[in-house]
N, C-alpha and C positions, 0 to 999 in steps of 0.2 A: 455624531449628530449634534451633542449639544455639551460642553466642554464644561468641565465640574472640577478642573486641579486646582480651583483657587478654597477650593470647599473641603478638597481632601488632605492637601500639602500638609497640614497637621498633624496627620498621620504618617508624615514620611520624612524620614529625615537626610535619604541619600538622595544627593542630589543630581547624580548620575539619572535615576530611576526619576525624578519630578521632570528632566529634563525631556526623556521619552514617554511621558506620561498622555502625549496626544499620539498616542498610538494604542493607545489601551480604550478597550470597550467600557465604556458607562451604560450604554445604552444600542438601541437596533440598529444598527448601521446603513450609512444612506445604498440603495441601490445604485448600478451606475448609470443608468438611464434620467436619474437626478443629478448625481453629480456634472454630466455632460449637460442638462440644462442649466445649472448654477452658472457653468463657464461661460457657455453661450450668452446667456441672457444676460449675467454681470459683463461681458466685453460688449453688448450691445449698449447696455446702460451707461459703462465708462463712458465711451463714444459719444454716448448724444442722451439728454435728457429731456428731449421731446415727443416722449412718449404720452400720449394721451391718458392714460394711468398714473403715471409716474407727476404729469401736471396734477390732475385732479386730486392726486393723496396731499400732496406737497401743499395743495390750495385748503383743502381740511384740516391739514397739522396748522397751518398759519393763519387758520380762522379761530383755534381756540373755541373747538365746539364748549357748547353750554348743556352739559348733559349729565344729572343725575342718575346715578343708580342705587338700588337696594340690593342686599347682599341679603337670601333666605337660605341658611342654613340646613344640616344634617348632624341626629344625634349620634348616629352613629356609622362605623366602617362595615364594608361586609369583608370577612376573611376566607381567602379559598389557599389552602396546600394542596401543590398539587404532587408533591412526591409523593407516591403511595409504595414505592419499589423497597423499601424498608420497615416493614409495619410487621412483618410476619404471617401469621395467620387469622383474616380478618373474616372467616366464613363464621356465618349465621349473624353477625352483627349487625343491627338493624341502622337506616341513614344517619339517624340522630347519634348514633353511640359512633360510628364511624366517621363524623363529621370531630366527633371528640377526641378519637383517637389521634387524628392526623394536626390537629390543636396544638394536640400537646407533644409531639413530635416534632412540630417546627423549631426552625430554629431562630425566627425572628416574630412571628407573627403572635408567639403567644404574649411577648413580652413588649408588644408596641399599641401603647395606652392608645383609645379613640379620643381623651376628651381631648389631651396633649396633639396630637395628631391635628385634629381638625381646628385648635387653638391656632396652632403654626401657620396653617393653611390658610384660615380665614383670614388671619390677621398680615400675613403677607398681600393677600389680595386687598385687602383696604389699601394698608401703607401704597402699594403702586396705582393702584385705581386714582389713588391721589395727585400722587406725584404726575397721573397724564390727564391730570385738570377734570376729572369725576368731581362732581360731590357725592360723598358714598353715602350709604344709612342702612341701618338692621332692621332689622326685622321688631325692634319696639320703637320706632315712627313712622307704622305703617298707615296708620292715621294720617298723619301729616301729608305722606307721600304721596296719597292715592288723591292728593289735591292739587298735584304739581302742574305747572302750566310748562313749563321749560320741557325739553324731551327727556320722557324718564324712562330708566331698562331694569326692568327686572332680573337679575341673575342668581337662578335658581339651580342648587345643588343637587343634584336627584340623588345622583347616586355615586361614591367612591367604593373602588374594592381594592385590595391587596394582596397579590396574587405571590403566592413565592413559591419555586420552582428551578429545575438547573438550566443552565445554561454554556453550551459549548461552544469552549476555546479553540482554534486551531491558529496551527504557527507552521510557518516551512519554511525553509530557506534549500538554495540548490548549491552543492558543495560538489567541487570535481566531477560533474558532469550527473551526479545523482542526485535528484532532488528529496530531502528528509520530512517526516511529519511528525507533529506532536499533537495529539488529542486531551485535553482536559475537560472533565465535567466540573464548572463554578456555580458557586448559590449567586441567585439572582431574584429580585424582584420587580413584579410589573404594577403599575400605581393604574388602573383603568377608571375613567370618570367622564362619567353622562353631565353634561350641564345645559340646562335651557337657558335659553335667553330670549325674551320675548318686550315689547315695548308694554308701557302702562294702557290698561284697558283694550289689549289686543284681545281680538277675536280668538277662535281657537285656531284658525289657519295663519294666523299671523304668530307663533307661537314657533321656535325653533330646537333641538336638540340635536347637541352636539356632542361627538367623542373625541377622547384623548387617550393614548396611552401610551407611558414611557416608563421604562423598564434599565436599572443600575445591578451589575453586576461585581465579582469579584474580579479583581485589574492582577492581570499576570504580566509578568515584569521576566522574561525569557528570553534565550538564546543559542542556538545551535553551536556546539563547541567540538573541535576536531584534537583528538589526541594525536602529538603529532609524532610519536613511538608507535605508534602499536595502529593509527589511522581509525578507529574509531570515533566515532558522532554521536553525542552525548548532549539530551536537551535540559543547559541548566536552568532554572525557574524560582521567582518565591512569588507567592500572592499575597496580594494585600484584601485582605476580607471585609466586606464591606459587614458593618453593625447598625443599630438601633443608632445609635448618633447619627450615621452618615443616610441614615431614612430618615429621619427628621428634619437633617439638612436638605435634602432633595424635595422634600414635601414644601418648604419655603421657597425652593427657588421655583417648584412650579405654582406655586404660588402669583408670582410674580408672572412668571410666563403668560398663566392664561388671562390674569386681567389684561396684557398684553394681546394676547390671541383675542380678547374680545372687542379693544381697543380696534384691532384690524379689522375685524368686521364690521363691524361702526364704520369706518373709513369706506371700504369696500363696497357696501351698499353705499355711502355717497357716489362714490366712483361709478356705479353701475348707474343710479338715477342721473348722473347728470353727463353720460358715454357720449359721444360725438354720436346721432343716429346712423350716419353713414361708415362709420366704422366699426372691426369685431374689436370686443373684449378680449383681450389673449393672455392676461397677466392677472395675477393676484398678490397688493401688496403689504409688505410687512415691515413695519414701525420699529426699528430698536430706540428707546427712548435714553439708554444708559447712552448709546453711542450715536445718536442724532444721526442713525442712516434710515434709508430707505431705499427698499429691493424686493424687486419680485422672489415669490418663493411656490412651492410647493408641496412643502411641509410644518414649515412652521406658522402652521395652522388648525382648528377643530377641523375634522371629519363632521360633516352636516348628515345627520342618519334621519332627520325630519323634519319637512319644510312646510 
């Protein structure tokens, strides 16, 4: 889904294993019902970039919207474990002491600070907010703000949680007409975040919330190996485990992402207000600003859960 070896190579010193490292899971993996539109629709777009979309985003990024936003914060994270298959014997434990239990059983979640966390987060989404011609502002000139004459967005934090929980690996390969399986269970976590975004002195229908969630796991570095005495198939492996550094690191890059993912919606409802009447919508597009492309997608985007 979304490629993180320049975030982790620090932890790796073989370079055999950096080299395969876009084969390894960070994250959910695309369906193939997307990946067979990626193909399509990028050889549509190589082809010809006369797409009524593809115009009208292109005419947005080169107008240099003039758009303010405020950044309204969250004090804190909400933390869910969801392994429970290791606790022992948790009868007659009432929610609250059972919610403690499974705390301090984690193995990432009790040791990952909210102020640091949401330090990273906020402040990645400035820095890029920036960088795609925002003027940002906090939440102390909210005074000022709520006098703005220019288009101004509110992007409001409701809610981050921290989900961590396993995740399984699977690897095959088919050797001499038999095909072999390895099954791992990996720690993983999933980063899930509610964000509204609504224009200055929107109504309540004018008011939208949006979901994300993206999920890093532990990266198995494996291979089917055939003795070739004796004909046995032996699956060798080491994992690289992911820690509290490498969530902090992923908390920054989505950072950037979603002021990114907001950025596209911005654009998108231009696209939509100003659609040829006589033709469908079919595309939604997505800004890389690091790489000056533009391409429809259908993921790298907020899920809209209310409109």
């Amino acid at each position: 889904m979304k490629n993180l070896n320049n975030q982790i190579n620090s932890k790796i010193t073989d370079p055999s294993l950096r080299a395969r490292m876009t084969k390894m899971i960070f994250c959910k993996g695309h369906e193939l019902k997307y990946k067979l539109f990626v193909i399509i629709v990028a050889c549509v777009f190589t082809l010809s970039s006369c797409y009524p979309e593809y115009k009208l985003a292109k005419s947005y990024i080169d107008s240099n919207p003039d758009n303010s936003i405020m950044i309204l914060p969250i004090d804190y994270l909400f933390k869910t474990n969801q392994k429970t298959n290791n606790l022992g014997d948790t009868t007659g434990l009432s929610e609250w002491e059972m919610d403690s239990v499974l705390m301090a059983n984690s193995l990432f979640l009790k040791d990952i600070s909210d102020s640091v966390f949401l330090e990273i987060f906020i402040n990645s989404l400035i820095i890029e907010f920036e960088k795609l011609g925002f003027s940002v502002y906090t939440e102390n000139y909210i005074d000022s703000f709520l006098f703005f004459q220019s288009p101004a967005i509110i992007f409001n934090i409701a809610q981050l949680e921290l989900e961590e929980h396993t995740f399984e690996f699977e690897d095959s390969e088919l050797i001499r007409g038999t095909e072999y399986f390895k099954k791992l269970q990996l720690n993983a976590i999933t980063i899930n975040s509610w964000i509204e975004i609504s224009t200055l002195n929107a109504e309540e229908e004018g008011r939208k919330l949006f979901f994300a969630d993206e999920t890093i796991a532990d990266i198995v570095d494996g291979y089917f190996g055939e003795n070739l005495f004796t004909g046995d198939v032996k699956y060798n492996y080491r994992i690289v485990e992911i820690d509290e550094e490498i969530i902090y690191r992923y908390c920054e890059l989505l950072g950037r992402r979603y002021a990114g993912y907001t950025y596209d919606f911005l654009m998108n409802e231009y696209i939509q207000q100003n659609f040829p009447s006589n033709k469908k919508l079919r595309f939604y597009m997505h800004y890389n600003r690091a790489n000056k492309t533009l391409d429809p997608t259908e993921e790298d985007r907020f899920e809209i859960i209310k409109e």
